[in-house]
C-alpha positions as CSV (number, residue, x, y, z in Angstrom):
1,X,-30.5,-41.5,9.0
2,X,-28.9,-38.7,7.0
3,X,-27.2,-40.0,4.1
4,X,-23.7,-39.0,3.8
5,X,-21.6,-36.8,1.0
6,X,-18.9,-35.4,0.3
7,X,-18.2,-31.8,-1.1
8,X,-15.4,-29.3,-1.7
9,X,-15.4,-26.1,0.4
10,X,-13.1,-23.3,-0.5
11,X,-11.1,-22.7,2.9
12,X,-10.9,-18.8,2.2
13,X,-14.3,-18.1,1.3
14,X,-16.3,-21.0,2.2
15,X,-17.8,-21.6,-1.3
16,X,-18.8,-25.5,-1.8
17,X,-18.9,-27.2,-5.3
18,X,-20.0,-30.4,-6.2
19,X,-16.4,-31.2,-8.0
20,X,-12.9,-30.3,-7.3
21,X,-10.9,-27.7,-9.1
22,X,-7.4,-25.7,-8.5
23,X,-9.1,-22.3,-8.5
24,X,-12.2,-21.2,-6.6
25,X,-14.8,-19.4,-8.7
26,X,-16.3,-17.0,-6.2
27,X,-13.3,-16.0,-4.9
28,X,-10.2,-16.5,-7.4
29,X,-8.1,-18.2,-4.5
30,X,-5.5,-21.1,-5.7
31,X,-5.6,-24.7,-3.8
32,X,-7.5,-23.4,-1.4
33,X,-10.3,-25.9,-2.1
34,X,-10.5,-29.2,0.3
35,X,-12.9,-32.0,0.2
36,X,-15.2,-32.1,3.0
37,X,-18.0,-34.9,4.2
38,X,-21.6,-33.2,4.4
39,X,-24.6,-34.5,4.9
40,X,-28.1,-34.0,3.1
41,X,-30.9,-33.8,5.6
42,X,-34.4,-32.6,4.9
43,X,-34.5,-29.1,5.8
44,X,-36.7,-27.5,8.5
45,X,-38.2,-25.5,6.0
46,X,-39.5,-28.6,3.9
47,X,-40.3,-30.4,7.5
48,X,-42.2,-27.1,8.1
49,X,-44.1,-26.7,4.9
50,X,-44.9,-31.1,5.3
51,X,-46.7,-30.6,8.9
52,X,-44.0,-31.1,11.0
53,X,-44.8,-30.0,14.3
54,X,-43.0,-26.5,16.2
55,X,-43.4,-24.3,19.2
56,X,-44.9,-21.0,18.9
57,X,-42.7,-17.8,19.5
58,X,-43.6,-14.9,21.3
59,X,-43.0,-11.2,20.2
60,X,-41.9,-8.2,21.9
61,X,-42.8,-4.3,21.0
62,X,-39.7,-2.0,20.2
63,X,-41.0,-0.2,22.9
64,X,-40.4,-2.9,25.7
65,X,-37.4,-1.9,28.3
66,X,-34.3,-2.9,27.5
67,X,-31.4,-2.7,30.3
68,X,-28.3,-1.7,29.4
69,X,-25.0,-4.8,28.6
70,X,-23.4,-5.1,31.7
71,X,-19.8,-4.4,31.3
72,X,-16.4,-6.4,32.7
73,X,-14.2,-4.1,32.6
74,X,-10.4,-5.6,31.9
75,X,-8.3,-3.1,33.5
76,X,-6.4,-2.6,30.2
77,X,-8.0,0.6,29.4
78,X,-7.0,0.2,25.5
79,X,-8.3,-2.7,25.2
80,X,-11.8,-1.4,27.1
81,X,-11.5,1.6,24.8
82,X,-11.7,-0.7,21.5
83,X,-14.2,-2.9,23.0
84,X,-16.4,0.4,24.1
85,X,-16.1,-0.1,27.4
86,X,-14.9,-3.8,28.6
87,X,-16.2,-7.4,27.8
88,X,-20.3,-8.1,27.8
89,X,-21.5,-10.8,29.4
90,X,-22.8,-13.6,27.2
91,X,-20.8,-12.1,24.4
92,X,-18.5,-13.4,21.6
93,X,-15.3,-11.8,20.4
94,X,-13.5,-12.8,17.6
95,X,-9.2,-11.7,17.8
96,X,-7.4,-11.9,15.0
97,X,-3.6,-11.1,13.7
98,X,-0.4,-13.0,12.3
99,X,1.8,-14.9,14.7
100,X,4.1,-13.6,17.2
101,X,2.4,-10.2,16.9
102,X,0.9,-10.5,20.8
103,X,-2.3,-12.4,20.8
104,X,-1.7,-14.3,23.5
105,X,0.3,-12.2,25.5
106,X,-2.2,-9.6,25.8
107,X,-5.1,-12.2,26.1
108,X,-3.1,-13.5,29.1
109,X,-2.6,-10.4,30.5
110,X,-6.3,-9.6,30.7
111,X,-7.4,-12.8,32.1
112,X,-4.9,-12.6,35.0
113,X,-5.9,-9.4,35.4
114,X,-9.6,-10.0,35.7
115,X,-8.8,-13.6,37.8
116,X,-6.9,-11.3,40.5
117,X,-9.5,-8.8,40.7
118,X,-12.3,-12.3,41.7
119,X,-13.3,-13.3,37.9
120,X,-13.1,-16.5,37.4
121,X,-11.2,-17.3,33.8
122,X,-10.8,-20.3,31.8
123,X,-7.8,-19.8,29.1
124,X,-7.8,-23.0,27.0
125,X,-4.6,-23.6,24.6
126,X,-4.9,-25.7,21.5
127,X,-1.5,-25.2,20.5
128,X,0.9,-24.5,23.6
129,X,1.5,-27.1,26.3
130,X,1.1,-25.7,29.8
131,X,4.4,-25.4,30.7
132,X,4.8,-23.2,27.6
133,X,1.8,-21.1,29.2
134,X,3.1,-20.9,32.5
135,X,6.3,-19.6,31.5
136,X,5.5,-17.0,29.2
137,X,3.2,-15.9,32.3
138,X,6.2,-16.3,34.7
139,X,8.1,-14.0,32.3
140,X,5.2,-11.6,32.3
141,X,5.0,-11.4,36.0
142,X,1.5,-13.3,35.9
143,X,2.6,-16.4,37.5
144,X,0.3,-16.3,40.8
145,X,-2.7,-15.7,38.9
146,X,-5.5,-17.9,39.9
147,X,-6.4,-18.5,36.1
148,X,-8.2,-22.2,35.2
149,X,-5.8,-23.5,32.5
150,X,-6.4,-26.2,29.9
151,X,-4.9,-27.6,26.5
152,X,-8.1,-29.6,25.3
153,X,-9.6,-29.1,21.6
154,X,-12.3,-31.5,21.4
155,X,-14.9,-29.2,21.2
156,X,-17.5,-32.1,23.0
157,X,-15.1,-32.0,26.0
158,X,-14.9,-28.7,26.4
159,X,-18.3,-28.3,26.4
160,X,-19.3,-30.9,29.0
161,X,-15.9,-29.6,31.2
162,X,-17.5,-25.9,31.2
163,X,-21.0,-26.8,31.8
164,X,-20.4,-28.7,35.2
165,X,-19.3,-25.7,37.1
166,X,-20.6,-22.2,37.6
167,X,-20.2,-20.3,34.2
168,X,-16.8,-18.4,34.3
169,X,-16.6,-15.0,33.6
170,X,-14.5,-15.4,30.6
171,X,-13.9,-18.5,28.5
172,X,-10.8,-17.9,26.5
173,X,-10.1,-20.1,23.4
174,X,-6.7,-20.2,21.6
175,X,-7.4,-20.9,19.1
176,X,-10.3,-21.9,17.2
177,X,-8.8,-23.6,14.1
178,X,-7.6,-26.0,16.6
179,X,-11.1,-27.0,17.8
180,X,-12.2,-30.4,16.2
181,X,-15.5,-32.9,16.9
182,X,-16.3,-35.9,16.4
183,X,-19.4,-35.6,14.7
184,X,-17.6,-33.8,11.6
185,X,-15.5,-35.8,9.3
186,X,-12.6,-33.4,8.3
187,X,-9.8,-32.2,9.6
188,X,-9.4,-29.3,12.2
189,X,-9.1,-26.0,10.9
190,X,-11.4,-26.6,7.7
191,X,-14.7,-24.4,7.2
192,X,-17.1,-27.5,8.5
193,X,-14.9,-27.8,11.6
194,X,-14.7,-23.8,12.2
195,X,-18.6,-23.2,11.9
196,X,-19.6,-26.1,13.9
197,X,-17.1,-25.7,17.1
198,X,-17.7,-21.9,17.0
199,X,-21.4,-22.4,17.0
200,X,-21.4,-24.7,19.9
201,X,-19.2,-22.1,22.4
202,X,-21.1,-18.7,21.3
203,X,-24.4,-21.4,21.8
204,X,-22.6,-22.0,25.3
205,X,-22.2,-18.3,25.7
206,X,-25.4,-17.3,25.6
207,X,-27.1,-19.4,27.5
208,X,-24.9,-19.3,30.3
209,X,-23.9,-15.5,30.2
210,X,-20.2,-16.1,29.9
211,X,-18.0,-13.9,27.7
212,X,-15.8,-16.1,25.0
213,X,-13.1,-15.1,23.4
214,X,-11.7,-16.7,20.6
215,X,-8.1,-16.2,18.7
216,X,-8.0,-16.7,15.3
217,X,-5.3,-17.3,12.5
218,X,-4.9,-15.3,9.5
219,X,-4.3,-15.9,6.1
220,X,-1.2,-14.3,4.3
221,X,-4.3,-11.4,3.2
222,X,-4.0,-10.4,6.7
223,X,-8.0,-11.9,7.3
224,X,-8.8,-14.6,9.6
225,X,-9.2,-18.1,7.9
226,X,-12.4,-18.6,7.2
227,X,-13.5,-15.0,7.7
228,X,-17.1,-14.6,6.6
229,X,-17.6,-17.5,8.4
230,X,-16.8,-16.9,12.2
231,X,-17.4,-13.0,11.9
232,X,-21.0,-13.4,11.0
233,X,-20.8,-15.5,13.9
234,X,-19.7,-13.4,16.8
235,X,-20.3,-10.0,18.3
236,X,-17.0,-8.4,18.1
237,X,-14.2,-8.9,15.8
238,X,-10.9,-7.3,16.8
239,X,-7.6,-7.5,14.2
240,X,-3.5,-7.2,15.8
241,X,-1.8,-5.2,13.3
242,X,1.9,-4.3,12.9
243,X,4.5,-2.9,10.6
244,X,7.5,-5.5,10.7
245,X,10.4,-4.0,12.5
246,X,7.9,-1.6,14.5
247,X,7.5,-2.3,18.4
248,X,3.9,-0.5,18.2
249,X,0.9,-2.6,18.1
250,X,-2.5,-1.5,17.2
251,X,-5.8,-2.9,18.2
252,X,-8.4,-2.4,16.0
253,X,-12.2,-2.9,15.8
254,X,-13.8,-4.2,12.5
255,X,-16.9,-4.8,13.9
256,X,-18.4,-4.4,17.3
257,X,-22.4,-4.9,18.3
258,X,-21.7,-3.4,21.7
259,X,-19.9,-0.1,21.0
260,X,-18.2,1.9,17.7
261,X,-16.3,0.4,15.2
262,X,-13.2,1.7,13.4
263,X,-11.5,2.0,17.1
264,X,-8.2,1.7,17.7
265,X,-6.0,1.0,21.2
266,X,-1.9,1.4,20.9
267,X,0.4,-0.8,22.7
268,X,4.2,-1.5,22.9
269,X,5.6,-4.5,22.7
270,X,8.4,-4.8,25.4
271,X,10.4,-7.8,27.2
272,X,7.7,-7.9,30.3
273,X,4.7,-7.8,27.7
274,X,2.2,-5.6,25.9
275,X,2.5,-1.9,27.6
276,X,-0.5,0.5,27.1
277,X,0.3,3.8,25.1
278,X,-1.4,6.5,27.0
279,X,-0.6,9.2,24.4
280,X,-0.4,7.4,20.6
281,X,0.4,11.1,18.9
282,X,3.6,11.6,20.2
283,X,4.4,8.2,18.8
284,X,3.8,9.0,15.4
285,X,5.1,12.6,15.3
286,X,9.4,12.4,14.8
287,X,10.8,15.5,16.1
288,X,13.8,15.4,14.1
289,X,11.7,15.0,10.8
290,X,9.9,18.3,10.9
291,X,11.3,20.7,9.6
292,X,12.9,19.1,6.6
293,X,10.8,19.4,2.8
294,X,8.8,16.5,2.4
295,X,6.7,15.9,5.9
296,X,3.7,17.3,6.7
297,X,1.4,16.7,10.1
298,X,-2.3,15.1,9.9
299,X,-4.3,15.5,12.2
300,X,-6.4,12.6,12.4
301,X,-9.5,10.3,13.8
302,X,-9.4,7.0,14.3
303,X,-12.7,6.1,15.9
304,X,-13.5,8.2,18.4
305,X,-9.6,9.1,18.9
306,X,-7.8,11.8,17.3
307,X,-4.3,11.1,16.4
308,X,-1.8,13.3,14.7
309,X,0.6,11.6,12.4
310,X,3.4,12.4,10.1
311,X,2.9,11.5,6.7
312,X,6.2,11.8,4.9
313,X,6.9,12.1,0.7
314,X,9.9,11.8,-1.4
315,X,9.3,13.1,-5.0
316,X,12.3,12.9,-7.6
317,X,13.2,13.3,-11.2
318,X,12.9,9.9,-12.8
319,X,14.7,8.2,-15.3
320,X,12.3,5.6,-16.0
321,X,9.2,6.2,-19.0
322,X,6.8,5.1,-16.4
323,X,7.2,6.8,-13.3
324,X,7.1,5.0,-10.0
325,X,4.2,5.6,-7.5
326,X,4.8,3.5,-3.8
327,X,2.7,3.7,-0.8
328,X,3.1,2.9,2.5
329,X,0.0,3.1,5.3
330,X,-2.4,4.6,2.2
331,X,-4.7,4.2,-0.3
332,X,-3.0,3.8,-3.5
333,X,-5.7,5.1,-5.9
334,X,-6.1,7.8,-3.0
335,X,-2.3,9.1,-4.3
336,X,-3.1,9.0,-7.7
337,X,-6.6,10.7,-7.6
338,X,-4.5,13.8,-5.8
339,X,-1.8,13.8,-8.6
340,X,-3.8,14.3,-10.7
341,X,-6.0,17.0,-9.3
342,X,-2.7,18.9,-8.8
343,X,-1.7,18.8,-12.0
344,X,-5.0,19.1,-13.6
345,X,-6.2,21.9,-11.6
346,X,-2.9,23.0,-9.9
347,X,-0.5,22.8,-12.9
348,X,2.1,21.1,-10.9
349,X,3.7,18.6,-13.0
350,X,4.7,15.7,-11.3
351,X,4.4,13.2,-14.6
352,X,7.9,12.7,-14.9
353,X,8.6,12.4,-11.0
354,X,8.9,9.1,-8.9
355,X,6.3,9.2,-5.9
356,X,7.1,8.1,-2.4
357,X,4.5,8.3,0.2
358,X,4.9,6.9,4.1
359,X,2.9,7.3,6.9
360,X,5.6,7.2,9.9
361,X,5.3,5.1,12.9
362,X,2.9,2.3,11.0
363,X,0.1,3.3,11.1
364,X,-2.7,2.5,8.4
365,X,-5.1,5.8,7.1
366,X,-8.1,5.2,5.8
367,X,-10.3,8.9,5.9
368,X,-10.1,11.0,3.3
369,X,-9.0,13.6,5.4
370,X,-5.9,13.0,5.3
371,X,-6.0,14.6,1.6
372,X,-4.9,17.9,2.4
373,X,-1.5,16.5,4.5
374,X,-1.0,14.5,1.8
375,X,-0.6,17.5,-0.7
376,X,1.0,19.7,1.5
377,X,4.1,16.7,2.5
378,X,4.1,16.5,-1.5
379,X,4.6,19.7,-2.4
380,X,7.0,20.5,0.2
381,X,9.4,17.3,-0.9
382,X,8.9,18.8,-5.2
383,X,9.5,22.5,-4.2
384,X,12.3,21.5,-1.4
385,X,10.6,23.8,1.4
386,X,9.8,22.6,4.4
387,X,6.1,22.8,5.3
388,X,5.6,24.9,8.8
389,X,6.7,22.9,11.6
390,X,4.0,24.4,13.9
391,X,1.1,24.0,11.4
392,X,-1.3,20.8,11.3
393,X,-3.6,19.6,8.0
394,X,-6.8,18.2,7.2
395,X,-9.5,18.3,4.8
396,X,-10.4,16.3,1.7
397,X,-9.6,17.4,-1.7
398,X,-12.4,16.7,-4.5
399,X,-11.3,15.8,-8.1
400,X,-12.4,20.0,-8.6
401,X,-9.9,21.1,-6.5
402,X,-12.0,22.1,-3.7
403,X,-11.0,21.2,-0.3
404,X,-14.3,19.8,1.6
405,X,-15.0,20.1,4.9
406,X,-14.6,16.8,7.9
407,X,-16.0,15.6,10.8
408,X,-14.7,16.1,14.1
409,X,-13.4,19.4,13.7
410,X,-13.4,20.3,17.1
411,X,-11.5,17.0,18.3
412,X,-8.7,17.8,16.1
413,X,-8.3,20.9,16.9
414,X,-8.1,20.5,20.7
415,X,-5.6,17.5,20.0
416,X,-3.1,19.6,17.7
417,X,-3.0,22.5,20.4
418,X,-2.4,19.7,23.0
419,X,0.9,18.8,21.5
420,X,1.8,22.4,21.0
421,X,1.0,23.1,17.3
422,X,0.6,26.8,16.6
423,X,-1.7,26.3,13.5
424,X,-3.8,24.7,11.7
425,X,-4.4,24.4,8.1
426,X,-8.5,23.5,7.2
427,X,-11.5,23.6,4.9
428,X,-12.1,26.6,4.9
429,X,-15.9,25.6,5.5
430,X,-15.2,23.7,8.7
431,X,-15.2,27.1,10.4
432,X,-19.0,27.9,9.8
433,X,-20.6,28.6,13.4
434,X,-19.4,29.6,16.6
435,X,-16.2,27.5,16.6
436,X,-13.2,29.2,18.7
437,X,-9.7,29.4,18.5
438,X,-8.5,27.9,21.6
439,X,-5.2,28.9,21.5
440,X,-4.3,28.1,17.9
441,X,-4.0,29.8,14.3
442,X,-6.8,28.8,11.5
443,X,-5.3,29.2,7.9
444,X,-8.2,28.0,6.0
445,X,-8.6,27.5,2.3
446,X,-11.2,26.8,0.0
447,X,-8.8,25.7,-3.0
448,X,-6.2,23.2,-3.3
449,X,-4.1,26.0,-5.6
450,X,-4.2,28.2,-2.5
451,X,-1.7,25.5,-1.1
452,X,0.1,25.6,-3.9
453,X,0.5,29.0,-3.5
454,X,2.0,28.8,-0.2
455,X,4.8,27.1,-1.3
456,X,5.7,29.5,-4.0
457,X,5.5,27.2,-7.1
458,X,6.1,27.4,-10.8
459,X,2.9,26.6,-12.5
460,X,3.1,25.5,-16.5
């Protein structure tokens, strides 16, 4: 019989110590460290090395035929989009995102969808009563749906409940820090509790070709609690983001074995639920902003999605001996490498200036291309001229002052003339080849001091 321990398991990293302390060494977290029981079993390794007795495996070529996932599609077609083409059978996806931002709600919607169209669907709620359920589906319109419902969270019953019938199509769990067993001794929610009841559904998944979804909690980081732990774990891991006070939520993939990552699908939040955002752009372009010195238009990817977005500075004279820098939906070290490069190898002087930088709408940037917006919405907002209303940037801007060349060139391009942009402003090298116009301007440039230029300013 294994002989029973006890050890202390940081709850955001998943670190264990032997002894209990306020601070967790591997990952600098406060009271984040809870005492767990474990249990000290000889390893299969040591059984392994000792004689103990196995099965042999068998071993395929890389050459053997594979077939292809088969695909349920939801019928959201952003949500399809982020998972790369619907749910796989037999697969594991991991949701994350703070409360109230529309986990449920969309998770809902997709499994009345898919039980309407013949799918059978299990959605299993740790933390609403049914009633709760049925109204918030009532209020969605989802009320006749022929969706299996359940509030169990011992993870033994759930198991035995879903293995007497036919697999379902989709198993739907929210969510997994309310998942407990027996077998554990600590309290639902901690790292022992979230490894073990995840590893017995994805275990469930796989053998009976079922596609789980689980919802997950976040810390106030913005991860899921217990991260490295459940994401190793499953296939897909999908994160709900929003700015507060923004209706707009965006789905994002942070990992995905079936498809790309770095996706994104847009929704709305409205009164009758999550409504899909056929054409994201013209959410984060503001007609009544361009125009005016200080906003310049990016044109954008976000997976395989182009996206043009506003990205909006404020620069003033400051009073203060240390200037303030703020950023909103950017890299913060991004805005100071491109300070200084302009006033290094531009000569604009923007020491003595406050900084304000905001991408519009809430969206998060994370390419580099975004550089050459960035510089041109800055420089515009110091000089007070407006940047071309018509005109839309990219490129990335080294610490020489050279503007390098992007990817998908061609997508951006075709997006921008789309919403009616006249012109685009580009690396000057992106237009190496046979690429075409298509109905709008190129103004490359090889230099960030040739965008200076444009805008006419006083060098030192």
């Amino acid at each position: 019989m294994a002989k029973a321990s006890k050890a202390y398991v940081c709850q955001s990293c998943g670190a264990a110590t032997s002894k209990w302390s306020g601070k967790c060494q591997s990952c600098g977290e406060w009271n984040s460290i809870v005492e767990e029981a474990s249990s000290t079993s000889t390893s299969p390794a040591l059984l392994a090395i000792k004689g103990g007795k196995g099965r042999l495996v068998s071993f395929e070529t890389l050459a053997a035929q594979t077939e292809d996932a088969p695909r349920l599609t939801t019928g959201i077609a952003e949500l399809d989009r982020v998972l790369g083409g619907g749910l796989v059978s037999g697969s594991a996806v991991l949701v994350g995102g703070e409360p109230g931002i529309g986990k449920s709600t969309l998770l809902l919607q997709t499994a009345a969808d898919l039980a309407e169209d013949g799918a059978r669907v299990v959605y299993l709620s740790g933390e609403e009563a049914p009633a709760q359920v049925r109204m918030r589906a009532m209020r969605l319109g989802l009320g006749e749906a022929p969706v299996a419902l359940g509030t169990e969270t011992n993870i033994a019953n759930i198991i035995a409940t879903l293995s007497s019938a036919p697999a379902p199509s989709l198993v739907i769990i929210d969510s997994v820090q309310t998942l407990w067993s027996e077998g554990l001794d600590s309290a639902p929610g901690t790292i022992s509790q979230l490894r073990g009841c995840a590893s017995a559904l994805i275990s469930y998944a796989k053998k009976s070709g079922a596609t789980l979804v689980l919802v997950g909690h976040v810390t106030k980081d913005g991860q899921i609690a217990g991260p490295k732990v459940i994401e190793h774990m499953v296939d897909t891991v999908l994160y709900f983001e929003s700015l507060s006070g923004h209706q707009f939520r965006i789905l994002r993939a942070v990992k995905n074995r079936f498809g790309p990552t770095d996706e994104i699908g847009v929704f709305e939040m409205r009164y009758e639920g999550l409504k899909e955002v056929e054409n994201p752009s013209a959410l984060f372009l503001n007609a009544a902003d361009r125009g005016t010195p200080g906003t310049a238009v990016f044109a954008g990817m976000e997976g395989t999605r182009p996206l043009l977005v506003e990205m909006q500075a404020l620069v003033a004279p400051s009073s203060l001996g240390t200037p303030r820098r703020a950023v909103v939906g950017w890299d913060q070290n991004r805005l100071s490498m491109l300070l200084a490069v302009l006033e290094a190898r531009c000569g604009v002087r923007l020491a003595s200036h406050d900084v304000y930088l905001n991408v519009a709408g809430g969206l998060r940037l994370s390419e580099p291309a975004a550089d050459l917006a960035a510089a041109a919405a800055l420089l515009s907002s110091f000089t007070g001229r407006p940047a071309p209303e018509d005109a839309a940037y990219f490129g990335e801007v080294s610490l020489s002052g050279a503007v390098r060349p992007v990817g998908h060139t061609d997508q951006r391009l075709k997006e921008a003339t789309k919403l009616g942009f006249d012109r685009a402003i580009l690396p000057a090298a992106s237009l190496s080849g046979d690429r075409k116009a298509g109905g709008i301007a190129f103004n490359p440039i090889s230099q960030l001091d040739e965008l200076v230029a444009w805008f006419a300013l006083p060098t030192n």
